[in-house]
C-alpha positions as CSV (number, residue, x, y, z in Angstrom):
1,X,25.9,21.3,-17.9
2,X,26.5,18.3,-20.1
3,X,28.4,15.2,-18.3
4,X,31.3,13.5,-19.7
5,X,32.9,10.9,-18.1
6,X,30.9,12.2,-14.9
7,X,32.1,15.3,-15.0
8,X,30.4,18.3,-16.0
9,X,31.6,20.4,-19.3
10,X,32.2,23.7,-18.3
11,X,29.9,26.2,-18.5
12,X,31.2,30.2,-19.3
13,X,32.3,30.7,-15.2
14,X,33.4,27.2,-14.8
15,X,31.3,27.4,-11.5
16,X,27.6,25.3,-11.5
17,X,24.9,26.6,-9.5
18,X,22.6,24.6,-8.0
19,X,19.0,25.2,-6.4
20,X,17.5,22.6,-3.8
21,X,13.8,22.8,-3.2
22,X,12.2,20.8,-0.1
23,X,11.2,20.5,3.0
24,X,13.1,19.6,6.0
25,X,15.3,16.6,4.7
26,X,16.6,19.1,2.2
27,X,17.9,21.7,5.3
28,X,18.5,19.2,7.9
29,X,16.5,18.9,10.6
30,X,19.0,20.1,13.8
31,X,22.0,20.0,11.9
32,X,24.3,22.6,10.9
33,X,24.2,24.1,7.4
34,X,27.2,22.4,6.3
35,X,25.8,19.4,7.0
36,X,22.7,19.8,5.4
37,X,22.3,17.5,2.1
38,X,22.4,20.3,-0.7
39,X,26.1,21.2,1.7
40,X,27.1,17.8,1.4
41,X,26.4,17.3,-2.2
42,X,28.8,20.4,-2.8
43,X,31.2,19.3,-0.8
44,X,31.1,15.9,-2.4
45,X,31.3,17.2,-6.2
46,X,34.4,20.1,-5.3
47,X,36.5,16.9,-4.0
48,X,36.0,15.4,-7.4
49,X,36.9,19.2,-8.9
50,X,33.6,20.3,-9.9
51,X,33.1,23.7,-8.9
52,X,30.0,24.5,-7.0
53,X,28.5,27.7,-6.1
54,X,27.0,28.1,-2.4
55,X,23.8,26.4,-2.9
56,X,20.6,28.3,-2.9
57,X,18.3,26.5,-0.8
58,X,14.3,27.2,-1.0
59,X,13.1,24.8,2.2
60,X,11.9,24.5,5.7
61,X,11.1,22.4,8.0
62,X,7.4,21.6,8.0
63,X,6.5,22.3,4.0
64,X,4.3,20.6,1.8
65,X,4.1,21.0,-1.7
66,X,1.3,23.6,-1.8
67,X,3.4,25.5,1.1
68,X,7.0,25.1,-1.6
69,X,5.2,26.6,-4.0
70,X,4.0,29.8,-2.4
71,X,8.2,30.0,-0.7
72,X,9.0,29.7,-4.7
73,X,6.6,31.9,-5.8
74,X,7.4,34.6,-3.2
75,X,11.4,33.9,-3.7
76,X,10.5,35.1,-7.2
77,X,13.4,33.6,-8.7
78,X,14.6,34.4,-12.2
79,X,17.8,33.1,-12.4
80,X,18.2,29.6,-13.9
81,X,20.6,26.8,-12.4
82,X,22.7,24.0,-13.6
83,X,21.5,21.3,-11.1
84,X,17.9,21.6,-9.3
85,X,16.8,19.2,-6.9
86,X,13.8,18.4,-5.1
87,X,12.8,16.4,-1.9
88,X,9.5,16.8,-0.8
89,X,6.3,15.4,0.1
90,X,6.8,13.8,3.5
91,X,4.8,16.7,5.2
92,X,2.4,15.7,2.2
93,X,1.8,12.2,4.1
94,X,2.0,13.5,7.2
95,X,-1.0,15.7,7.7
96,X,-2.9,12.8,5.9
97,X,-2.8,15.1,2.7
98,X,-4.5,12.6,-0.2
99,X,-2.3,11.2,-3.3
100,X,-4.2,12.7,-6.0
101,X,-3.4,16.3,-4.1
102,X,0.3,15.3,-4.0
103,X,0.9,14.7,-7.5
104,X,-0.9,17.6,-8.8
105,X,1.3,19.9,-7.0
106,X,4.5,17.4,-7.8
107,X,4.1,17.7,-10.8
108,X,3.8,21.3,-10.9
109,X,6.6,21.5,-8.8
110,X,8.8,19.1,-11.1
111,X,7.6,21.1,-14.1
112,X,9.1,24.6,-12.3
113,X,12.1,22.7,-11.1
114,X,13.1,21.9,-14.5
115,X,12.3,25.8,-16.3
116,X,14.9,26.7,-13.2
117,X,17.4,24.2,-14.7
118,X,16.9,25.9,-18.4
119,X,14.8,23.2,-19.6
120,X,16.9,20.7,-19.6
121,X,15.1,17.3,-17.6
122,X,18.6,15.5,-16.8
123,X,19.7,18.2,-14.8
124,X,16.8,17.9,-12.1
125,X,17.0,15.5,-9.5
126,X,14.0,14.4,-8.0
127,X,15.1,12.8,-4.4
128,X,13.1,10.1,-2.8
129,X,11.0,10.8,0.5
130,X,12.6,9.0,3.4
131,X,10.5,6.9,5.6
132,X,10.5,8.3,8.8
133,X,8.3,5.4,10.5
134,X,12.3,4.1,10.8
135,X,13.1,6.5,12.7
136,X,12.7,7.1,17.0
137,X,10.3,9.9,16.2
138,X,8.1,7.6,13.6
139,X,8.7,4.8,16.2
140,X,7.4,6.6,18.7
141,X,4.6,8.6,17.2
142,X,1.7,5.8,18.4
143,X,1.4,5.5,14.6
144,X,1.2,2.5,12.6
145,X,4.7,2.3,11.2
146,X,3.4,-0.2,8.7
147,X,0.9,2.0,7.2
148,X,3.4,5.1,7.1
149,X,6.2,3.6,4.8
150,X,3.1,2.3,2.6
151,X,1.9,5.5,2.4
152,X,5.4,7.0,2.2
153,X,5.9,4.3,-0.6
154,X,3.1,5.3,-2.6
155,X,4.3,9.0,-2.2
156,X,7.6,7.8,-3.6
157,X,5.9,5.9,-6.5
158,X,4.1,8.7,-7.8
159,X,7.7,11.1,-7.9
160,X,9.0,7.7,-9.8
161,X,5.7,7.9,-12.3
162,X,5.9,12.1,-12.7
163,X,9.6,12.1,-13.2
């Protein structure tokens, strides 16, 4: 899928497929499916007449990166996808998982993310890990909030550095 003027070209079937990998930002923790972000994205890119398939969605609530890659690996997945994106590492920071740990499997991840999008870098879209000290749970965790958006920061920095 090549973009011109924001819009894709169209492909054989004039319908894109997409693949979201994650954790529980890319479901939606509590929320319908049709409210979930790779839903929304759809929903968002058929108003501006882009045909999007259902979304196949490889995520749960709880995952790290080491726990993706076992759901990917299991899903055993052959077909390849015009948009892929991934969101996660949040579960990463929350165990207390170190950096170096995170951007080994990242990058692994990122490297798989782009064979499902046939090679092809642009279409992969590597989404930033929220920081969840912001929110009432974080807020009420009887964490430091401060040192969780660092860490989550630093999470975010190495996605930046990988992608």
């Amino acid at each position: 899928m090549s973009c011109s003027k924001n819009k894709p070209v169209e492909n054989s079937t004039g319908n894109f497929s997409y693949l979201a990998l994650g954790d529980s930002y890319t479901i939606g923790e509590s929320v319908r499916q049709d409210e979930s972000f790779p839903y929304q994205l759809a929903s968002i890119l058929r108003t501006d007449s882009i045909d999007l398939l259902t979304p196949k969605i490889v995520a749960r609530t709880g995952w790290t990166t080491d726990e993706l890659q076992v759901a990917i690996n299991s899903e055993n997945i052959q077909q390849q996808f015009d948009i892929v994106t991934l969101l996660i590492g949040v579960n990463n920071q929350f165990r207390g998982y170190s950096q170096s740990q995170y951007r080994k499997e990242f990058k692994a991840l990122l490297q798989q993310a782009v064979s499902f999008a046939g090679g092809n870098k642009k279409h992969v879209f590597v989404i930033s890990i929220p920081d969840w000290a912001v929110t009432p749970f974080g807020k009420n965790s009887g964490r430091n909030t401060a040192t969780i958006s660092a860490e989550i920061d630093a999470f975010n920095a190495i996605n930046r550095e990988e992608s």
